[in-house]
LUMTOR-52806 format. One record per residue (C-alpha): residue in one letter; x, y, z. Coordinates in steps of 0.2 Angstrom, whole numbers, always signed. Layout:
N
(a (X Y Z))
...
***
This chain:
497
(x (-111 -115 -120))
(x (-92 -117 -121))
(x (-79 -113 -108))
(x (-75 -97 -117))
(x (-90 -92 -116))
(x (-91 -96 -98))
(x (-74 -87 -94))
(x (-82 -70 -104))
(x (-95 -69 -92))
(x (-85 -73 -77))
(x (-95 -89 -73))
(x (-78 -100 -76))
(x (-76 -103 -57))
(x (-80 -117 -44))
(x (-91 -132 -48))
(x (-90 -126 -66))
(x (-74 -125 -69))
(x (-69 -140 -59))
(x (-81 -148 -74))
(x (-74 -142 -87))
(x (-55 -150 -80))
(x (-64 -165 -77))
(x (-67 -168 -94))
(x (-50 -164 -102))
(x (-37 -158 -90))
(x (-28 -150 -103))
(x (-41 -135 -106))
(x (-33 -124 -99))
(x (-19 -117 -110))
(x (-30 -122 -126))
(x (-33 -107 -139))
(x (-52 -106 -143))
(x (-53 -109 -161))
(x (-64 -93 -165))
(x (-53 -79 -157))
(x (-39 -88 -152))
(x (-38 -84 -134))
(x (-35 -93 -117))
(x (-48 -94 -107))
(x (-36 -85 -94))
(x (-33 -70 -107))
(x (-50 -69 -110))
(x (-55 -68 -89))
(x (-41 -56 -90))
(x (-46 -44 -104))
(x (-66 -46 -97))
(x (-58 -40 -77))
(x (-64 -54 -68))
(x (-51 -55 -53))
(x (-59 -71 -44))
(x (-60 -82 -63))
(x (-41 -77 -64))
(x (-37 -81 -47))
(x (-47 -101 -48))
(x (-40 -102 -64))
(x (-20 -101 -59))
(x (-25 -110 -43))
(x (-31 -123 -55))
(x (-16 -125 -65))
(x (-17 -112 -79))
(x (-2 -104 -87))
(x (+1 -88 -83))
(x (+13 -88 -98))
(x (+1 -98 -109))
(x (+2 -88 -125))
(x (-13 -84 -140))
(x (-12 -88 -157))
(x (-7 -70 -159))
(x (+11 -73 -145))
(x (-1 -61 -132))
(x (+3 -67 -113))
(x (-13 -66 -100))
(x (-2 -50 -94))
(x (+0 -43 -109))
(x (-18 -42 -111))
(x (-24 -37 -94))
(x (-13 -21 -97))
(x (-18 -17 -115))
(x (-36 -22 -116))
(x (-43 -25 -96))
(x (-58 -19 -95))
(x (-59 -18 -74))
(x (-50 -22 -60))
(x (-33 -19 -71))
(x (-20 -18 -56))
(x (-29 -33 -47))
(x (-27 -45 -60))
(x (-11 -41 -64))
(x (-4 -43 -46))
(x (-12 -61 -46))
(x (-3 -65 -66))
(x (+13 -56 -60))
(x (+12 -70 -44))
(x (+11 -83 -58))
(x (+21 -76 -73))
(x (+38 -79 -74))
(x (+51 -66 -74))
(x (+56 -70 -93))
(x (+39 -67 -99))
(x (+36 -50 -89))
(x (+41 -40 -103))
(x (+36 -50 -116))
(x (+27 -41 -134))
(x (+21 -46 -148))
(x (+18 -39 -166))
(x (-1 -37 -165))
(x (+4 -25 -151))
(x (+15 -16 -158))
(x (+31 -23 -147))
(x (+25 -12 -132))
(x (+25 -22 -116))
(x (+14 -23 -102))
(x (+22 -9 -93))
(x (+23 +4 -109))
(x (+2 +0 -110))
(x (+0 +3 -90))
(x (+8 +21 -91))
(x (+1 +25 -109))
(x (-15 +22 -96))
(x (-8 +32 -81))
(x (-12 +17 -71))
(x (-2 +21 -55))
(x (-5 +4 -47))
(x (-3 -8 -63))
(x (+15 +2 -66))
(x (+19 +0 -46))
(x (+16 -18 -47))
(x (+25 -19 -61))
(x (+41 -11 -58))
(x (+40 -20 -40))
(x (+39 -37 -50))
(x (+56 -32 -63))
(x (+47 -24 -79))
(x (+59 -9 -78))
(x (+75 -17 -75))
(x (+79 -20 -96))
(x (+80 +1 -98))
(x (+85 -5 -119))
(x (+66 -11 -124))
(x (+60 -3 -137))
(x (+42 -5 -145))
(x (+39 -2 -162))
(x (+40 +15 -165))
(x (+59 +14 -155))
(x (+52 +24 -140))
(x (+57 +15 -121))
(x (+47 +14 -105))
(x (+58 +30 -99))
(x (+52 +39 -115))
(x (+33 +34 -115))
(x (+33 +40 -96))
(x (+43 +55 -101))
(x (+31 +60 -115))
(x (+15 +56 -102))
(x (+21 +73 -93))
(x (+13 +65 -75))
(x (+24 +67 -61))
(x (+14 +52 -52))
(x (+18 +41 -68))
(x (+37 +46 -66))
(x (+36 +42 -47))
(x (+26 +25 -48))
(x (+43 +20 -59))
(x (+54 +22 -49))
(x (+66 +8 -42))
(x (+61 +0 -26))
(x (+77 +5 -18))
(x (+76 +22 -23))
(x (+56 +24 -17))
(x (+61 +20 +0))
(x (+74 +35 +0))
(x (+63 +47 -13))
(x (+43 +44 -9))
(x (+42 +55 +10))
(x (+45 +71 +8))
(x (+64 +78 +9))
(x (+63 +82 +27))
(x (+55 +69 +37))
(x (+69 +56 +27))
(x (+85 +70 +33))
(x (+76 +68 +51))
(x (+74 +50 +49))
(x (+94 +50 +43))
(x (+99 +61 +57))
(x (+89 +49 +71))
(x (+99 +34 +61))
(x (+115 +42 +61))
(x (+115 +45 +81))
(x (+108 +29 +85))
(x (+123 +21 +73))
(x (+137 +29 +81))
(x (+131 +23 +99))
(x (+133 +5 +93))
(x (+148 +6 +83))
(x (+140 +6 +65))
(x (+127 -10 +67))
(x (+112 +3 +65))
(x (+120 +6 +46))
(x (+112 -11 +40))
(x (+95 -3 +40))
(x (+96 +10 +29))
(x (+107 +0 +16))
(x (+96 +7 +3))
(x (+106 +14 -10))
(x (+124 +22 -10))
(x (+115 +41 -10))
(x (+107 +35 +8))
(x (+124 +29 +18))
(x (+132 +42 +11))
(x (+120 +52 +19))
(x (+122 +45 +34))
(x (+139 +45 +34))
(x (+138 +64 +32))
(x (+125 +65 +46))
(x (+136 +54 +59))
(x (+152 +68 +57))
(x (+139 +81 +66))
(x (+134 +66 +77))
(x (+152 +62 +84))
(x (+153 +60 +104))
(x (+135 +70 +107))
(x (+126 +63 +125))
(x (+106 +61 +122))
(x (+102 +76 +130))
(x (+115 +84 +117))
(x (+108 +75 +103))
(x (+90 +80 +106))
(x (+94 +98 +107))
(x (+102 +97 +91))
(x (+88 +92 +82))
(x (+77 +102 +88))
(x (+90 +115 +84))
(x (+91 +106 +69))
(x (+72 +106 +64))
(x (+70 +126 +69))
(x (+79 +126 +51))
(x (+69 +113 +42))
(x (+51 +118 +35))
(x (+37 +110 +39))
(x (+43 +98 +49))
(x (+47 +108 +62))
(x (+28 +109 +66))
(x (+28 +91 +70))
(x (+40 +84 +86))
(x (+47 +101 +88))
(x (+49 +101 +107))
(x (+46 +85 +113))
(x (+62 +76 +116))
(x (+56 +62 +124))
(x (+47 +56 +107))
(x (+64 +59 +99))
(x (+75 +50 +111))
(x (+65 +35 +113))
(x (+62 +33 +97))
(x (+82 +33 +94))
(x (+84 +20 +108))
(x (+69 +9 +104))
(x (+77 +8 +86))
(x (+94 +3 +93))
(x (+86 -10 +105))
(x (+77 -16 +91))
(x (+92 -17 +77))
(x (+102 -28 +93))
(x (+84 -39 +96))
(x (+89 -54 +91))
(x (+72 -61 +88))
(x (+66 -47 +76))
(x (+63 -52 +60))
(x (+61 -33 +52))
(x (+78 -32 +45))
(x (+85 -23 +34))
(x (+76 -10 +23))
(x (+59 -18 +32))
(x (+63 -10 +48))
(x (+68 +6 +39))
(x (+49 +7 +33))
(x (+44 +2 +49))
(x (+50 +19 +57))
(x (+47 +30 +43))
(x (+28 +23 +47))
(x (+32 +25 +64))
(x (+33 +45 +62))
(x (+15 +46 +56))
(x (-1 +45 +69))
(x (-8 +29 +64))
(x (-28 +27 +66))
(x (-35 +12 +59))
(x (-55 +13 +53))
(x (-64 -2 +54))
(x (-79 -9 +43))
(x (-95 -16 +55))
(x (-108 -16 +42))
(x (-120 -29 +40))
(x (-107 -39 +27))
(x (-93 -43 +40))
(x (-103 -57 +49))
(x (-98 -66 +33))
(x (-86 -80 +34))
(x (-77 -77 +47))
(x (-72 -56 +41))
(x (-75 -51 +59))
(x (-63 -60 +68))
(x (-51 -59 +55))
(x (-52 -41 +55))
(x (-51 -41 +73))
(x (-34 -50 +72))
(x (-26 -41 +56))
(x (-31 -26 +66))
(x (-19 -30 +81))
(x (-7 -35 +70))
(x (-5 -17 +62))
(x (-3 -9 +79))
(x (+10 -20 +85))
(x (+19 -18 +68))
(x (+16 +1 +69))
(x (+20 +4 +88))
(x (+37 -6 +87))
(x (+50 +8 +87))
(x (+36 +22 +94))
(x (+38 +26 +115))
(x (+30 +16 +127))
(x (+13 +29 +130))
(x (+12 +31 +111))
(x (+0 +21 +100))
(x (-14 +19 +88))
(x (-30 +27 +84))
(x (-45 +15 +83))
(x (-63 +20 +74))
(x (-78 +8 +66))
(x (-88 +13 +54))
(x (-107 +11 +66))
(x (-98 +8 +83))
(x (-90 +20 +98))
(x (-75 +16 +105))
(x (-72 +28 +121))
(x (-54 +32 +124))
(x (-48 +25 +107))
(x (-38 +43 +101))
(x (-20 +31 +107))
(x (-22 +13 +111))
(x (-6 +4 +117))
(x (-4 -11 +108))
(x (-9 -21 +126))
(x (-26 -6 +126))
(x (-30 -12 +109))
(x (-30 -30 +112))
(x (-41 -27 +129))
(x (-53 -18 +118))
(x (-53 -31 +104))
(x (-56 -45 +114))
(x (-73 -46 +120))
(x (-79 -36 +105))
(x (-94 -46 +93))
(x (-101 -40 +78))
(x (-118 -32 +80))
(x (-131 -35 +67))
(x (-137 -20 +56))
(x (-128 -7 +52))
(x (-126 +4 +35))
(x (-108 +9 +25))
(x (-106 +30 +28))
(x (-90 +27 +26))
(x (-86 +47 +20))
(x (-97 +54 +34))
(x (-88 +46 +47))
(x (-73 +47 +39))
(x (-74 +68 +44))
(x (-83 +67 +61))
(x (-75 +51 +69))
(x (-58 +53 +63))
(x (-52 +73 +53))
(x (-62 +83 +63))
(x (-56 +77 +81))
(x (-38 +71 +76))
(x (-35 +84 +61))
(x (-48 +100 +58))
(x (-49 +103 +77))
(x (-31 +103 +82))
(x (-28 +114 +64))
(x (-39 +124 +72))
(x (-30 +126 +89))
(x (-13 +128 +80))
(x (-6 +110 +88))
(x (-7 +98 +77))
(x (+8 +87 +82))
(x (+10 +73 +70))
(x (+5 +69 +54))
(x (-8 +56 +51))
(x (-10 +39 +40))
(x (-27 +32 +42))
(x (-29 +14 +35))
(x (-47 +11 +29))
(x (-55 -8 +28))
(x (-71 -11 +21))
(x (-81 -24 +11))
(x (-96 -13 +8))
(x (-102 -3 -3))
(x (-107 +17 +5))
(x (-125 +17 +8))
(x (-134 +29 +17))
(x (-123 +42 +9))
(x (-118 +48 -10))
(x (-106 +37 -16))
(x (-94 +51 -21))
(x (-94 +57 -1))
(x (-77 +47 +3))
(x (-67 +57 -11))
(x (-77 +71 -5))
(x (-70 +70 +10))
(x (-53 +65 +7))
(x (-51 +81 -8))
(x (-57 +92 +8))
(x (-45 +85 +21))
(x (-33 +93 +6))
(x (-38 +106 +7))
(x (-42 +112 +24))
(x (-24 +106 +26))
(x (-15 +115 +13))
(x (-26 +130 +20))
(x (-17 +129 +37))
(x (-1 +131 +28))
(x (+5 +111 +29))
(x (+11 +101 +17))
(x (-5 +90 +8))
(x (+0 +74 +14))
(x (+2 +76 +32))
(x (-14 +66 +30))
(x (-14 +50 +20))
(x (-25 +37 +17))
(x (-22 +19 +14))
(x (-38 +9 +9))
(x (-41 -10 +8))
(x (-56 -22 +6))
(x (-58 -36 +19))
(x (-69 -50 +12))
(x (-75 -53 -7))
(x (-90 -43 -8))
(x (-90 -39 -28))
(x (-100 -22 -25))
(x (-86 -16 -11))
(x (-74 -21 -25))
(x (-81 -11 -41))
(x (-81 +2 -28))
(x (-63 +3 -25))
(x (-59 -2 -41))
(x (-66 +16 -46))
(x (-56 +25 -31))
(x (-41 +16 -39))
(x (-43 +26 -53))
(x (-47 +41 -48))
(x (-33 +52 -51))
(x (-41 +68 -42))
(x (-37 +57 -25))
(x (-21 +48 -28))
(x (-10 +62 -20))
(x (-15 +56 -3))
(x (-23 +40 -5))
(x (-16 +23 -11))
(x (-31 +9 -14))
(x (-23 -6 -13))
(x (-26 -21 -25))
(x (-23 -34 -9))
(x (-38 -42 -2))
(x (-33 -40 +16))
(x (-41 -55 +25))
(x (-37 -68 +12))
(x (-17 -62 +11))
(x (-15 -61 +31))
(x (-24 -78 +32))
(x (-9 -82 +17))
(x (+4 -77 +29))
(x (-2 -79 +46))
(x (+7 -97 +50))
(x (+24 -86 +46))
(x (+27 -74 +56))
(x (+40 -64 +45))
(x (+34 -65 +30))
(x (+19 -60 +39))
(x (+26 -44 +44))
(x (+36 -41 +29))
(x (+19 -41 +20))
(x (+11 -30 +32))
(x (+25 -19 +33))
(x (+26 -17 +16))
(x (+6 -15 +13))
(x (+5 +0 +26))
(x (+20 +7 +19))
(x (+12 +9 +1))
(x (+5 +26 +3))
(x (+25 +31 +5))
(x (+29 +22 -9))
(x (+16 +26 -22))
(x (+13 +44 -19))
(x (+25 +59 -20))
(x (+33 +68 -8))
(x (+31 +86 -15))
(x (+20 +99 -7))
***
């Protein structure tokens, strides 16, 4: 058997590929002389994320072209079978920027981003545009038509949102009315310290003129003033005046936390980091933990354990001193866990072991541990105060339910709150797979592209435990990617009712 033939059936990884190296280290990058691939174009095209990921690690170009001038991205977006968006976050890691956009004749000059939208792969064109891919607006495939036109000609409002400049998701993605609240909080805060606030919403010119125009209604206003004008304020403002309506201390806390942190000298979420940090901060965050038989594995318990303190201290920064997360597992009861200081969290964490046994029905208890108590019941009782973001982690596949139950569940959620006359995604999900668990990974793979889910949920291509144990010995790189990974529902979804 050849290595080509190893790297088609995914088997071109560990003591195998280290082999094949052995015998000639240039390997690599060599075209096989049938089809005139690289082995790392053809784990590409095949969707085996691990090969790809041993197989830069090792040395492979990620620019290394075929006979035919296709890159390893090229083809991940034009021919991947599975696990598309994964594969090419770990080429765009590895491919310089010049090759990002790079086409070729046998493809008819369309690059990787004109294939991922002809696809309506949300993630793939996120990743993408995050990485540069959009920034050349002149590229034109062979038939002359741009990126701007192929998106245009998709008719998906979710393709046109997933392209959309960084800068301008972070202003465009939540819906209109929680950003003019966020501007009007920033815009108090700002004048109170003479204009050093305005450094976390430098965004685009739209936002600080925005600001600008929110500070004139700010001018010389004590808190007590300020918090009854917004709640004057919000009386005017749609849906968002069924959420903090009322409760000034939330609101003025909130203000001073965010000015106190902007002055701490020793904070590392700067810039448009911290501005994501509070629009997070807006939403009731519960985190939903996996305990299934497969986290005893190398080490996914404790590590799960830690990544999960480090979200609550990221999500509670800017929130009132009383105010924190949610916590739920899977199997596991967690008495008074509705709101967990960052300090309750880590009591409760502490002396927590995995428990053998244990099944996956992740949908099921998706609705009776977490929507019915924090959602269906207070829609029920008219008093449902915050909007909710719940980050799900898992390495299993669901068992002991249909494996359809989770997007069950979450279309239902939908509904029941589009019924009670809220915007859709005052619940949204973010879910992630802790550990390498190739069944849990086909199964996200498949909510990844289900389009019936992705206005509310964003599955996210990161392998949870392996990036925070990438990041973990910096501390701000650390929370820049954690900040930016529970800020990607924001980012990838729309704000529109």
């Amino acid at each position: 058997m050849s290595i080509y033939e190893d790297a088609q059936k995914g088997l071109l990884v560990g003591a195998t590929l280290d082999a094949y190296i052995a015998k000639n280290p240039n390997i690599l990058d060599e075209q096989s002389a049938d089809s005139g691939l690289t082995v790392l174009s053809i784990a590409a095209i095949e969707g085996f994320p691990e090969e790809v990921e041993q197989l830069l690690k090792k040395g492979a170009r990620a620019d290394a072209l075929t006979k035919d001038d296709e890159t390893p991205l090229l083809l991940a977006a034009w021919k991947g079978k599975k696990e598309r968006a994964r594969i090419i976050q770990l080429l765009l890691k590895k491919t310089p920027l010049s090759s990002i956009n790079r086409a070729c004749e046998r493809a008819n000059f369309n690059t990787p981003l004109m294939f991922a939208i002809e696809k309506k792969d949300y993630e793939s064109i996120r990743l993408l545009v995050q990485a540069g891919a959009a920034e050349d607006k002149n590229i034109k495939n062979s038939d002359g038509f741009t990126v701007k036109q192929i998106a245009d000609a998709a008719k998906d409002r979710l393709v046109t949102r997933s392209l959309l400049p960084d800068e301008k998701l972070k202003a465009a993605v939540l819906a209109a009315d929680v950003t003019s609240f966020l501007l009007y909080i920033v815009a108090w805060a700002n004048k109170a310290v003479n204009g050093l606030v305005t450094e976390v919403f430098r965004l685009n010119p739209e936002l600080n003129e925005s600001i600008d125009e929110q500070m004139t209604q700010n001018q010389d206003l004590t808190k007590e003033e300020f918090v009854e004008r917004v709640n004057e304020w919000m009386e005017t403002h749609g849906p968002l005046k069924r959420f903090f309506q009322g409760n000034d201390e939330f609101v003025q806390d909130m203000a001073e936390k965010l000015v106190n942190l902007e002055q701490d000298p020793a904070n590392k979420l700067r810039s448009q980091n911290l501005a994501e940090t509070i629009k997070l901060s807006l939403y009731k965050l519960v985190i939903y933990c996996d305990d299934s038989t497969s986290m005893k594995r190398d080490g996914r318990w404790e590590s799960q354990k830690e990544l999960v303190q480090r979200i609550a201290k990221i999500a509670t920064m800017v929130l009132p001193p009383d105010e924190g997360v949610a916590l739920r597992f899977i199997n596991r009861n967690v008495e008074n866990s509705d709101n967990l200081t960052l300090e309750r969290l880590g009591n409760v964490l502490k002396d927590m072991d995995w428990r053998p046994g244990g099944d996956t029905p992740i949908g099921t208890n998706l609705r009776s541990k977490i929507l019915q108590p924090l959602v269906y019941s207070k829609l029920d009782a008219g008093n449902l105060d915050r909007p909710l973001i719940v980050i799900i982690m898992t390495d299993g596949m669901p068992e002991r339910e249909d494996k359809t139950e989770l997007e069950k569940v979450i279309l239902e959620c939908e509904k029941k709150i589009r019924d009670s006359g809220y915007p859709p995604q005052t619940v949204k999900f973010m879910i992630g797979q802790i550990g390498t668990a190739k069944s849990a990974a086909r199964f996200l793979a498949s909510l990844r592209q289900n389009s019936d889910i992705a206005r509310t949920t964003l599955v996210t291509s990161d392998k949870l435990d392996d990036a925070f144990k990438d990041y973990k010995e910096n501390d701000s790189k650390l929370d820049k990617w954690l900040v930016e990974t529970l800020f990607s529902p924001f980012r990838n979804l729309t704000g529109n009712n």
